[in-house]
GUZA-263257 format. One record per atom (N, C-alpha, C, O, CB): residue number from 1; residue in one letter; x, y, z. Coordinates in steps of 0.2 Angstrom, whole numbers. Glycine has a CB too. Example, Ala and Ser with C-alpha at 12.3 -4.5 7.8 and 13.67 -1.06 7.14 Angstrom:
2
1|a|66|-28|39
1|a|62|-22|39
1|a|66|-16|39
1|a|71|-17|42
1|a|57|-22|45
2|s|64|-11|35
2|s|68|-5|36
2|s|64|0|39
2|s|67|6|40
2|s|70|-3|29
REM end
This chain:
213
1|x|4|-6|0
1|x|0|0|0
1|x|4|6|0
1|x|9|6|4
1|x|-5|0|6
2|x|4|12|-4
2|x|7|16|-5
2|x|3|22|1
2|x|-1|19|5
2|x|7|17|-13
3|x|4|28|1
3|x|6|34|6
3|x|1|36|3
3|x|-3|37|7
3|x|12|39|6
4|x|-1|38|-2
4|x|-6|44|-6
4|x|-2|51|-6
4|x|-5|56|-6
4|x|-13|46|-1
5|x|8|50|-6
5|x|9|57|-8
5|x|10|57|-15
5|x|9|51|-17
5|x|15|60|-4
6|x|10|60|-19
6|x|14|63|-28
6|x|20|58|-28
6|x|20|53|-31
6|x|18|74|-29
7|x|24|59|-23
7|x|32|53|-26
7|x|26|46|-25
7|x|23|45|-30
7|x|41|52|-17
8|x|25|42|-21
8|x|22|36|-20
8|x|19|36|-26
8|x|20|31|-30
8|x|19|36|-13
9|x|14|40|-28
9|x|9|38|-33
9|x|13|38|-40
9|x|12|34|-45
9|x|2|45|-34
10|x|20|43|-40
10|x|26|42|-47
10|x|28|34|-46
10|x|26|30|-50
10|x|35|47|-46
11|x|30|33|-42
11|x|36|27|-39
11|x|29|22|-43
11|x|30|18|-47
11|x|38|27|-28
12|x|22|21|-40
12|x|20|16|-42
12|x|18|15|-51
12|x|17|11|-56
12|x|13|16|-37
13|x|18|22|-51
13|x|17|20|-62
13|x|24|20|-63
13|x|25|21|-69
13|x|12|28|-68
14|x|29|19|-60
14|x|36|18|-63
14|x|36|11|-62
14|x|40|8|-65
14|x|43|22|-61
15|x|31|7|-57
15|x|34|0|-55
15|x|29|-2|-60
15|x|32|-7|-63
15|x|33|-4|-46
16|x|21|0|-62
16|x|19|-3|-67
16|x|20|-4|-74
16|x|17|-7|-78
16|x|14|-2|-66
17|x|27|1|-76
17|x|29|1|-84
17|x|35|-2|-83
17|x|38|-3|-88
17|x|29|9|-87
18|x|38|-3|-77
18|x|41|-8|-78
18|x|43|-14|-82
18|x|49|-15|-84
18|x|41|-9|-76
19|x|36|-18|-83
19|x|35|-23|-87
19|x|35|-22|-95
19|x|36|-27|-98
19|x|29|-26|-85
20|x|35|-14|-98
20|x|33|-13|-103
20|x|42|-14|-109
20|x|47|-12|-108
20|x|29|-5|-102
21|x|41|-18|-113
21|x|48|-21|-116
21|x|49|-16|-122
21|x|44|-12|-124
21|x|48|-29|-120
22|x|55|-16|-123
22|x|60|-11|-127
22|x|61|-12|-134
22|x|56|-14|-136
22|x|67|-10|-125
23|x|64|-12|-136
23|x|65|-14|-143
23|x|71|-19|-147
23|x|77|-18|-146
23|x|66|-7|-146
24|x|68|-22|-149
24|x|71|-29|-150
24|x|79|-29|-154
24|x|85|-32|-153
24|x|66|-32|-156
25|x|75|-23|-159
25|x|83|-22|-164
25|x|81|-16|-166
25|x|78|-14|-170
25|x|85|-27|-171
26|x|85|-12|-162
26|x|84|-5|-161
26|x|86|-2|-167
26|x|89|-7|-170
26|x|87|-2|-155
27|x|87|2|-171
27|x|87|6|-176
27|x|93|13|-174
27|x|90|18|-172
27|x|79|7|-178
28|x|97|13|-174
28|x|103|21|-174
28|x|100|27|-176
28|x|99|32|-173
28|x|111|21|-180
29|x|99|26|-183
29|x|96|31|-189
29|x|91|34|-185
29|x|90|41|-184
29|x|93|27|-198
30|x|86|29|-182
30|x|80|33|-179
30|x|79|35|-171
30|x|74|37|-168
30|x|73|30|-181
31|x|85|33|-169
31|x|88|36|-164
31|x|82|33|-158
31|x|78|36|-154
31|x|89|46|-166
32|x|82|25|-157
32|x|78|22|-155
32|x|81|19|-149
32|x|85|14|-149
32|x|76|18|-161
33|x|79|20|-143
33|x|80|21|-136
33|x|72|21|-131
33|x|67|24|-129
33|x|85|28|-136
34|x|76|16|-129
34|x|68|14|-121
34|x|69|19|-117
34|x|75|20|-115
34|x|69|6|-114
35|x|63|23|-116
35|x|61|27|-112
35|x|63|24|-104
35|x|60|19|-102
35|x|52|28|-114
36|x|68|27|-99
36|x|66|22|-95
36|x|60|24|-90
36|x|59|30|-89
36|x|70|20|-91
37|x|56|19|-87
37|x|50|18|-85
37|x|48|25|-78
37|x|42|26|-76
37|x|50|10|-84
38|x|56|28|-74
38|x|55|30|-69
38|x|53|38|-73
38|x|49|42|-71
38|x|62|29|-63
39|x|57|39|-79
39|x|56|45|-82
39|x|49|46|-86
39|x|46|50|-87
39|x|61|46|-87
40|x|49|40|-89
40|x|41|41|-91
40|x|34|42|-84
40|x|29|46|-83
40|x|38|32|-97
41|x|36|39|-81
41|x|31|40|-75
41|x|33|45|-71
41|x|30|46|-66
41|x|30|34|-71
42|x|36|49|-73
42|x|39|59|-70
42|x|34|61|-73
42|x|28|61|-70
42|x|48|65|-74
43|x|36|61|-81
43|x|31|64|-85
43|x|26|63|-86
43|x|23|68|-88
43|x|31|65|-89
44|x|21|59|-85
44|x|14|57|-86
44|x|14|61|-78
44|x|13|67|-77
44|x|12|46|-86
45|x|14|58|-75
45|x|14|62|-67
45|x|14|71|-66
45|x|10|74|-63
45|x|22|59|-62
46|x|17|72|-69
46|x|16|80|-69
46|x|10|82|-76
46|x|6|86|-76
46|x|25|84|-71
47|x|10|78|-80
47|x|4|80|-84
47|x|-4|78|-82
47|x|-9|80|-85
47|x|6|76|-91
48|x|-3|73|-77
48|x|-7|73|-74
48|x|-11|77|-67
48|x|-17|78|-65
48|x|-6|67|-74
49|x|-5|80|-66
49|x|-7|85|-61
49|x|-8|92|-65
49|x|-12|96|-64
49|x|-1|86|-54
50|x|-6|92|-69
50|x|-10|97|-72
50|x|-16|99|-76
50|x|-18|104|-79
50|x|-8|99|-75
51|x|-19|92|-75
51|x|-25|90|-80
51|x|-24|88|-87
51|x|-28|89|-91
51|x|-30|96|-81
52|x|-19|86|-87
52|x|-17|84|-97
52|x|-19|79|-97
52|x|-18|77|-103
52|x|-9|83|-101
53|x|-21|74|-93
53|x|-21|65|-94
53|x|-27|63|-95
53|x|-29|61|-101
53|x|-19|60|-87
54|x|-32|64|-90
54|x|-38|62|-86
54|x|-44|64|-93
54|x|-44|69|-97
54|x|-40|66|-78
55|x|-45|62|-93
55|x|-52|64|-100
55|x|-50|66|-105
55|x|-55|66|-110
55|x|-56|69|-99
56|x|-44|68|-106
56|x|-41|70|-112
56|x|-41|64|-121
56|x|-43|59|-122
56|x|-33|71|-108
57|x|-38|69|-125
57|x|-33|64|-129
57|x|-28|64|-128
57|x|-25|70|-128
57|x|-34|64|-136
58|x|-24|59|-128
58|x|-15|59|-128
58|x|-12|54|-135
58|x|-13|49|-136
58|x|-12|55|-120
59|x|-9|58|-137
59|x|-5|57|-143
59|x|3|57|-141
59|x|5|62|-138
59|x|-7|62|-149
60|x|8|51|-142
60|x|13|47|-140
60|x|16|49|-149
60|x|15|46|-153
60|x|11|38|-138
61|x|21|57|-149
61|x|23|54|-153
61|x|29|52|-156
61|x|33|57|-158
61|x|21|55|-155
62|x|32|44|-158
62|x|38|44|-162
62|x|37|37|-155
62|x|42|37|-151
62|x|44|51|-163
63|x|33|34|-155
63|x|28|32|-147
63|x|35|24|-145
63|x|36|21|-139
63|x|16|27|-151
64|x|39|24|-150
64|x|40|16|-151
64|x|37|13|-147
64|x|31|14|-147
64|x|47|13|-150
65|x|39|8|-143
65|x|36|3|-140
65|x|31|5|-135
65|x|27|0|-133
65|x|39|1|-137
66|x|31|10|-134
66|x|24|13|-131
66|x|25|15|-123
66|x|20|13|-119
66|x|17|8|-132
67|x|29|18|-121
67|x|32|18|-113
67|x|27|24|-113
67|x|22|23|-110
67|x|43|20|-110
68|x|27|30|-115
68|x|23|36|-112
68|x|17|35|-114
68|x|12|36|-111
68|x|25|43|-115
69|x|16|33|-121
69|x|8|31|-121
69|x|5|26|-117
69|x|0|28|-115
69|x|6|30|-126
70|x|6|21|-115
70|x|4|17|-109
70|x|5|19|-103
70|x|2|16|-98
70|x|7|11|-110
71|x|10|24|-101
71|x|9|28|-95
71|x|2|32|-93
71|x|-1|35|-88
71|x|15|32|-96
72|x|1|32|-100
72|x|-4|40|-98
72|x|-11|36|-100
72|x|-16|39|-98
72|x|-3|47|-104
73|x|-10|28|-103
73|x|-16|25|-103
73|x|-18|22|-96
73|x|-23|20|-97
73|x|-16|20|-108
74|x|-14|21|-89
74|x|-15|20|-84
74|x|-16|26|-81
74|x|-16|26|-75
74|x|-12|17|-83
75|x|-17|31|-85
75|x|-23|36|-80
75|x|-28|41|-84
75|x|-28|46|-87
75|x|-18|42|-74
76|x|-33|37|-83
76|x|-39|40|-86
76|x|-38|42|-92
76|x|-41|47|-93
76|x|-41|44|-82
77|x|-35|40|-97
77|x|-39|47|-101
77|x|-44|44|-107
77|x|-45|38|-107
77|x|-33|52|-106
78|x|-47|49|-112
78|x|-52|48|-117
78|x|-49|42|-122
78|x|-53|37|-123
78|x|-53|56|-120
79|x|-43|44|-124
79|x|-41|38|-128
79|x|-33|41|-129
79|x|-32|47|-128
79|x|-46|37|-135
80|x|-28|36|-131
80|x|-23|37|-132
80|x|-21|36|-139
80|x|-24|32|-143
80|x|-20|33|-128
81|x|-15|38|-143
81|x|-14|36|-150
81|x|-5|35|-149
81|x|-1|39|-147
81|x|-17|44|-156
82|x|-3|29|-150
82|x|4|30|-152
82|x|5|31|-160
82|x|1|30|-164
82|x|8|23|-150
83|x|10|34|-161
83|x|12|34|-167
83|x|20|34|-170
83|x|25|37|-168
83|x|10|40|-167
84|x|20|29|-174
84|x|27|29|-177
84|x|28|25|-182
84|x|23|20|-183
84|x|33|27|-173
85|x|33|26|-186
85|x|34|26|-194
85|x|37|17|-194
85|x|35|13|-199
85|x|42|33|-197
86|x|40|14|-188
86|x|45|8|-189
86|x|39|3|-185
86|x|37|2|-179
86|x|54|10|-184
87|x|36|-1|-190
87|x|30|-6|-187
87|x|34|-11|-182
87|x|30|-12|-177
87|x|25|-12|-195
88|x|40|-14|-181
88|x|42|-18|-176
88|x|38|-15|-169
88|x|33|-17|-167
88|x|50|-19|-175
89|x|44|-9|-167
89|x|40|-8|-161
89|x|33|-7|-158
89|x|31|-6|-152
89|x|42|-6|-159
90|x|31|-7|-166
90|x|23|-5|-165
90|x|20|-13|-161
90|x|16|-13|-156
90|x|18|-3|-176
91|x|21|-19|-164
91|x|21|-24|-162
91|x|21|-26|-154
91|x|18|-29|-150
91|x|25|-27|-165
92|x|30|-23|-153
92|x|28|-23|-148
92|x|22|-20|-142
92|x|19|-23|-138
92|x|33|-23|-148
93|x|22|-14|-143
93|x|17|-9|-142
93|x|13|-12|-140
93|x|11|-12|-134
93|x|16|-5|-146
94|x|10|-17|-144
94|x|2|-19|-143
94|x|2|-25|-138
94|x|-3|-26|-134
94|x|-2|-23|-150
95|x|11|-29|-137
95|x|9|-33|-133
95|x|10|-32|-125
95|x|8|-36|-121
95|x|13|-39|-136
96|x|14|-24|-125
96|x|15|-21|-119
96|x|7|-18|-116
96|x|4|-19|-111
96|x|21|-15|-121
97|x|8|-15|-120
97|x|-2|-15|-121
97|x|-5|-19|-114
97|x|-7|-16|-109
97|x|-6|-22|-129
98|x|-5|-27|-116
98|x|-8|-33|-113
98|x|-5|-32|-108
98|x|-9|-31|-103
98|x|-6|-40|-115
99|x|0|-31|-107
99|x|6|-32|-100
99|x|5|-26|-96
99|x|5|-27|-90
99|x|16|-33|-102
100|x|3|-21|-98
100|x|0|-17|-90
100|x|-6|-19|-88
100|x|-6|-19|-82
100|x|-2|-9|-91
101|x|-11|-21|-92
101|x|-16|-23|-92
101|x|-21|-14|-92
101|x|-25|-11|-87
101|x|-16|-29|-84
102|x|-19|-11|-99
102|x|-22|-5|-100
102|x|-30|-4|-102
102|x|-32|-7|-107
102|x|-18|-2|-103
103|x|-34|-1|-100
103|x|-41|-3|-100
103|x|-43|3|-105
103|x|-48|3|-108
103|x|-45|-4|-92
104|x|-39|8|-105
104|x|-43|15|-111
104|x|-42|12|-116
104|x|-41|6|-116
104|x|-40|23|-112
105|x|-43|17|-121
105|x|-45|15|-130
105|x|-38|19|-129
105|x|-37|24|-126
105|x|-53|18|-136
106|x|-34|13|-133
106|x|-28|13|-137
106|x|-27|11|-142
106|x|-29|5|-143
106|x|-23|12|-135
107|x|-24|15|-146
107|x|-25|14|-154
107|x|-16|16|-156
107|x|-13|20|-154
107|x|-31|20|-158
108|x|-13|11|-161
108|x|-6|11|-162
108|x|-7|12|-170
108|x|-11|9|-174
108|x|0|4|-160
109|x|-4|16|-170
109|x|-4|19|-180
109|x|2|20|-184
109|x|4|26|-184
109|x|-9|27|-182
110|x|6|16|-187
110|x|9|16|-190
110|x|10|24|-197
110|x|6|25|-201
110|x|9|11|-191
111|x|13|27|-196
111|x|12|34|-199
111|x|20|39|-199
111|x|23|35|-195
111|x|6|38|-193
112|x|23|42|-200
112|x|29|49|-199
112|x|27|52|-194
112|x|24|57|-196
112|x|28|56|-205
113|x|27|52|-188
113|x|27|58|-185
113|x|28|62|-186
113|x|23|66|-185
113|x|29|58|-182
114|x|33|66|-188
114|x|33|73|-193
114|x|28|74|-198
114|x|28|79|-201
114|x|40|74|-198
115|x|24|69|-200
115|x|20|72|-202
115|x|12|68|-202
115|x|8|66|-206
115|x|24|73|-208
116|x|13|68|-194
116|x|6|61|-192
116|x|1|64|-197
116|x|1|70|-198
116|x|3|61|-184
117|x|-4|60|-199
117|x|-11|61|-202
117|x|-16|62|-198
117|x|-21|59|-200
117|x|-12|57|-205
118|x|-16|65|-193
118|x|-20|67|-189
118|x|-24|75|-188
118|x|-20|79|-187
118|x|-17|66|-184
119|x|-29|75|-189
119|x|-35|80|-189
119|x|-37|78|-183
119|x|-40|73|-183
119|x|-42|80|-194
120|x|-37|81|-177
120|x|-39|79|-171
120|x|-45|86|-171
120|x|-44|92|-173
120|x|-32|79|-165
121|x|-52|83|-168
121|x|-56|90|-168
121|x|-57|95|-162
121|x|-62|99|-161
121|x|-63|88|-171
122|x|-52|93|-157
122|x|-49|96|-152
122|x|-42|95|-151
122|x|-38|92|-154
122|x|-53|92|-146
123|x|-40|100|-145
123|x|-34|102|-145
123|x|-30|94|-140
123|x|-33|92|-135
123|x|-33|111|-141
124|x|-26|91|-143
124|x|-24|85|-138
124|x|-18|88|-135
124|x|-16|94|-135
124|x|-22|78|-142
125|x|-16|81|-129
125|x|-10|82|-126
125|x|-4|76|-129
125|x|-3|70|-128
125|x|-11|82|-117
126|x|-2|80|-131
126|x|8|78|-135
126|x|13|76|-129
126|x|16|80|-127
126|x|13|86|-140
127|x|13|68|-128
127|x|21|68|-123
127|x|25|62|-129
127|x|23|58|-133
127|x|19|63|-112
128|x|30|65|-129
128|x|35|62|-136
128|x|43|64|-132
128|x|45|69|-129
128|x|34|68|-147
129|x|45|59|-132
129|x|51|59|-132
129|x|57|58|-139
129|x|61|54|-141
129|x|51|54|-129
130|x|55|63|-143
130|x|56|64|-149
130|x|67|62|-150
130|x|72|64|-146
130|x|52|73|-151
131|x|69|59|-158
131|x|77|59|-159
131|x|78|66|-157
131|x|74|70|-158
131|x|81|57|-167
132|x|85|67|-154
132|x|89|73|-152
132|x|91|74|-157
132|x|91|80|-157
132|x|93|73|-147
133|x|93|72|-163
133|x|96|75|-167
133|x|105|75|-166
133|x|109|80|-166
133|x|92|82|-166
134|x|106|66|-165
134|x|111|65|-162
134|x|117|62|-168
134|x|123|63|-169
134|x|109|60|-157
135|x|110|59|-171
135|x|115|54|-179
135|x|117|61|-184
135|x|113|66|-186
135|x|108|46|-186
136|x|121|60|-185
136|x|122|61|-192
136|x|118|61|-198
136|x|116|56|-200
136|x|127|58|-195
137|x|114|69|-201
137|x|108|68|-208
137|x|101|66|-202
137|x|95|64|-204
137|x|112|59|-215
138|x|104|67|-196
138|x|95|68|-192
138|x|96|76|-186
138|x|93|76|-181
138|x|93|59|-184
139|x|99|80|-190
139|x|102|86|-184
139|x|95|88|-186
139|x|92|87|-191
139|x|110|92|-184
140|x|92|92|-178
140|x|85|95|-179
140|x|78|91|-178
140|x|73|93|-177
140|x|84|97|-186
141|x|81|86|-179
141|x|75|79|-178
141|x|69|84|-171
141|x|63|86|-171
141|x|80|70|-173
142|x|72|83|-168
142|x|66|87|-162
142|x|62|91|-163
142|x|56|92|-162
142|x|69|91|-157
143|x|67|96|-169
143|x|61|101|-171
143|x|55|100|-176
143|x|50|103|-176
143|x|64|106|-175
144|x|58|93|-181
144|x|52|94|-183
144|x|46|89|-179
144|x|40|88|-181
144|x|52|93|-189
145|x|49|86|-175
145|x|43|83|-170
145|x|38|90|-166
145|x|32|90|-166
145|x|48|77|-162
146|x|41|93|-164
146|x|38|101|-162
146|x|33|103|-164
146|x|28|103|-162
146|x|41|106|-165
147|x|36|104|-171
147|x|31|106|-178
147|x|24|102|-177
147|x|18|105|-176
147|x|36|104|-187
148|x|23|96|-178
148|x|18|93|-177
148|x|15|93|-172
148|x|9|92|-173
148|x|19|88|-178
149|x|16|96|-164
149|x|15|96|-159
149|x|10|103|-162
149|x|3|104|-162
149|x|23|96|-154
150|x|14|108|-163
150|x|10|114|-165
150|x|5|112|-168
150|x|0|115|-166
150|x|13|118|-169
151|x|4|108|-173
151|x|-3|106|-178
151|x|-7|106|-173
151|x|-11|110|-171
151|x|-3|99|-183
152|x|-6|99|-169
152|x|-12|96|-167
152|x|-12|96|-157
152|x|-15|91|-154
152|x|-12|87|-171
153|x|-9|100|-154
153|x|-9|100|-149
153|x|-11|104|-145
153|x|-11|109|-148
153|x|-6|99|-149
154|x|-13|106|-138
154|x|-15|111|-134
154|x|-11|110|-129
154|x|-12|114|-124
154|x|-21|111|-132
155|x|-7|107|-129
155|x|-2|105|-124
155|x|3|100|-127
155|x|3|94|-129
155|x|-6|102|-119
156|x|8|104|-125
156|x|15|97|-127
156|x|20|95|-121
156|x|22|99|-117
156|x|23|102|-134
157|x|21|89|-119
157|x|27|87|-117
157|x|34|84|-120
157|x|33|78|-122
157|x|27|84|-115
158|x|42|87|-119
158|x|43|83|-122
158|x|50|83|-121
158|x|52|88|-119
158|x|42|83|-127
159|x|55|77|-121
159|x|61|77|-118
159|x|68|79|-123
159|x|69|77|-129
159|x|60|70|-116
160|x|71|83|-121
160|x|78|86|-128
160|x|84|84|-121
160|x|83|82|-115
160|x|78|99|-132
161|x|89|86|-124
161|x|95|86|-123
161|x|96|90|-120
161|x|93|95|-123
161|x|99|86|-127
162|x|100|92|-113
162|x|102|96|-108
162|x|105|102|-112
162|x|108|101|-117
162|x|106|93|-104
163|x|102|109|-110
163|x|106|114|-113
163|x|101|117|-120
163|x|102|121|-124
163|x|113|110|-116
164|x|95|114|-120
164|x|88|114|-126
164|x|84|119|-124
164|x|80|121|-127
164|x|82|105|-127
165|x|85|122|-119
165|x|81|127|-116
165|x|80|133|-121
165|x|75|133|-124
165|x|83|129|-109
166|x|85|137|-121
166|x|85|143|-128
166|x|82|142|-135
166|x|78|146|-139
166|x|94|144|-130
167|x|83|134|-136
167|x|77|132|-144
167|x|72|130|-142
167|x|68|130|-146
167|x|79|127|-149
168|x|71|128|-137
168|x|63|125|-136
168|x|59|131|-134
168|x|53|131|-134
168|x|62|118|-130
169|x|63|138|-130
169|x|60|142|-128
169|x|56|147|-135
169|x|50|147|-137
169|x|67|147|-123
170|x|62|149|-139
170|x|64|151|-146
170|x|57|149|-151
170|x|53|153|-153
170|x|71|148|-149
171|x|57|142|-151
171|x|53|139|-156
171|x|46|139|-154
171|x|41|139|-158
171|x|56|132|-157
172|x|46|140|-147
172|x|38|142|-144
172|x|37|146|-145
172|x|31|146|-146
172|x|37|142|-139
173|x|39|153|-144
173|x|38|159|-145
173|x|38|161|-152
173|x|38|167|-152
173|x|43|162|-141
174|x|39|159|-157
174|x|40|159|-164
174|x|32|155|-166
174|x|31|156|-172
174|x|48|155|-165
175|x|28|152|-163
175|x|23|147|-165
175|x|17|148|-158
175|x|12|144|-156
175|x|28|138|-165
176|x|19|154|-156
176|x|13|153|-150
176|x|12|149|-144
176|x|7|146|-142
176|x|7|152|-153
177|x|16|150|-144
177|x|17|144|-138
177|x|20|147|-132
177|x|24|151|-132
177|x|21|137|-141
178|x|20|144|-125
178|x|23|147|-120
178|x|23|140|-116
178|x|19|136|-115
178|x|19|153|-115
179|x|32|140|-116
179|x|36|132|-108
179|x|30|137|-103
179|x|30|143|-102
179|x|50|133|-104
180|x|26|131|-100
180|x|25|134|-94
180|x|32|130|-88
180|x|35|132|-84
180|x|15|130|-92
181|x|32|124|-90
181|x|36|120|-86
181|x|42|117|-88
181|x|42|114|-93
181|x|33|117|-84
182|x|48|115|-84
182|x|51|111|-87
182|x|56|109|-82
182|x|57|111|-77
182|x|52|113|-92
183|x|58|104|-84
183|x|64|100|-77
183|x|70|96|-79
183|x|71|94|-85
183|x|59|93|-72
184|x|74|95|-75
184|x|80|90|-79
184|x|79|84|-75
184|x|78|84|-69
184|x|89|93|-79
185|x|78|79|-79
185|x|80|72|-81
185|x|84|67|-83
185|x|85|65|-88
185|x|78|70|-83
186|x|87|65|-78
186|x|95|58|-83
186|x|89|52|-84
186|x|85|49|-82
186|x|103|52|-76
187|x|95|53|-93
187|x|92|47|-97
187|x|96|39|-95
187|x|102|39|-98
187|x|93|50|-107
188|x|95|36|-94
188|x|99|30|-94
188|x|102|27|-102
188|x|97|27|-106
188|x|95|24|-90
189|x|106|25|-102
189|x|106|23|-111
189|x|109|16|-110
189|x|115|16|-107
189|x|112|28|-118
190|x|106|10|-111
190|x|111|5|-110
190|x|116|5|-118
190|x|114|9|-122
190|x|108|-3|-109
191|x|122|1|-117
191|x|126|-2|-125
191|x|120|-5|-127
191|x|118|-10|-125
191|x|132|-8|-124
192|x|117|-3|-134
192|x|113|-5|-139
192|x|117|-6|-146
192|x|117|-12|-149
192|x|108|0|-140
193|x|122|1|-148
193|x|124|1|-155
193|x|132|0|-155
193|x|136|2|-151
193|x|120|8|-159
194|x|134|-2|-161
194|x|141|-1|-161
194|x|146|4|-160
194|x|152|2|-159
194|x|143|-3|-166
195|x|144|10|-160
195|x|148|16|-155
195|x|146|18|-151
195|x|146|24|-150
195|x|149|21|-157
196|x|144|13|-146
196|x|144|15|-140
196|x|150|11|-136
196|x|152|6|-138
196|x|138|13|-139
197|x|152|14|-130
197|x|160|12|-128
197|x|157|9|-124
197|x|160|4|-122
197|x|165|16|-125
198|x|151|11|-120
198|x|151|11|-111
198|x|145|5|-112
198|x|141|4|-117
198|x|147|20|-107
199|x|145|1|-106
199|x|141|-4|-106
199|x|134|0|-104
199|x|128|-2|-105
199|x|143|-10|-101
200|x|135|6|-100
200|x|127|12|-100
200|x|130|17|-96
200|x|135|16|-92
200|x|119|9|-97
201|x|127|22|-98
201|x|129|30|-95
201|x|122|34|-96
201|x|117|33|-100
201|x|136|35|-102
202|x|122|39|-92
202|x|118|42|-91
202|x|120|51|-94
202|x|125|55|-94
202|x|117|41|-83
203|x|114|53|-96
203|x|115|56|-101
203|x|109|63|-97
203|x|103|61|-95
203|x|114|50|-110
204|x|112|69|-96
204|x|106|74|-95
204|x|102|77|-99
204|x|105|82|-102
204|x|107|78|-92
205|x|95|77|-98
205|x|90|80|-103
205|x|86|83|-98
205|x|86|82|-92
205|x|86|76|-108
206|x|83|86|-101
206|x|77|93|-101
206|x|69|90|-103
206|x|69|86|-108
206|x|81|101|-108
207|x|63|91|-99
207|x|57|89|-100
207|x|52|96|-100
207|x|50|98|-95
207|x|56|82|-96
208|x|50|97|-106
208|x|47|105|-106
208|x|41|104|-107
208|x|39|100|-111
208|x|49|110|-112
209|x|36|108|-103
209|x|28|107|-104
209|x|27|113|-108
209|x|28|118|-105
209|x|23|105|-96
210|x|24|114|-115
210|x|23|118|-117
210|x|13|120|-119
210|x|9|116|-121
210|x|28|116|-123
211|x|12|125|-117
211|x|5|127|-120
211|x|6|130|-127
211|x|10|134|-128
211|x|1|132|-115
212|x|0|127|-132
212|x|0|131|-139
212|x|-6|135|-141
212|x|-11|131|-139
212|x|1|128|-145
213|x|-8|140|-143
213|x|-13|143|-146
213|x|-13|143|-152
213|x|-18|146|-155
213|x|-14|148|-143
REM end
């Protein structure tokens, strides 16, 4: 039995996304990395105290396996959408799905995130842990996950690279939009790809809650 404080109520949706699996054969080019579970349940957790979760639509995008959208499907909302271009971890997605034992309407749609096909006929809430824009011939990646955020969102979360504050500030202000919030978070990275040295290192990012009009 948990406390009923905000940490206790984090700590318990980080123990229930625990189970949620990563990606088989992860992909470099798309800059394809497990959310870990203590950081996705930060963010669902602060979006939920602000009213982004519960009745809402939440849209996951660039969703892979689905860590933030299944976070945010274990609290209340209207329905969830993941979204991404690479069908494997869409697979997985559905079977992570099973494994929280998530009861909203989720829906996984193979699609661009830069350029989801979505007409939402209300303003949704965007949490994405979008590529930093790390590989080589993907610099900017973040921004155009942004861009899409602007289309169809009333609310964005989203995680960048420590030191992102001046462009995510920039790019908001440029698109109507105002960071209400934001926080630093270590990313865990285990050894996935062949330039990697370290068997895992922790890596610091920035998690910005943006309003759009």
């Amino acid at each position: 039995m948990t406390d009923g404080t905000p940490g206790a109520t984090r700590r318990r949706l980080a123990q229930e996304l625990a189970v949620v699996a990563g990606f088989e054969d992860p992909r470099a080019p798309l800059e394809q990395y497990h959310t870990p579970p203590d950081l996705a349940a930060h963010i669902v957790h602060v979006a939920d105290l602000q009213g982004d979760i519960e009745g809402e639509t939440v849209v996951d995008l660039g969703c892979g396996t689905g860590m933030l959208a299944l976070g945010a499907a274990l609290r209340g909302p209207k329905r969830v959408v993941g979204v991404d271009i690479d069908p494997a971890p869409l697979s997985t997605a559905l079977e992570n799905e099973r494994r929280v034992g998530a009861t909203a309407d989720v829906s996984w749609l193979r699609a661009d995130a830069t350029e989801a096909p979505l007409c939402p006929d209300e303003g949704v809430t965007v949490l994405m842990n979008p590529p930093f824009g790390a590989q080589t011939g993907n610099e900017g990646a973040d921004r155009a996950f942004l861009e899409t955020a602007v289309d169809i969102a009333a609310v964005s979360y989203s995680v960048h690279n420590a030191g992102s504050e001046s462009f995510v500030e920039s790019f908001a202000d440029d698109n109507a939009g105002e960071v209400t919030h934001a926080f630093a978070a270590e990313f865990d990275l285990p050894r996935q790809f062949d330039h990697h040295e370290e068997s895992t290192r922790s890596i610091d990012t920035e998690v910005f809650r943006i309003e759009w009009t």
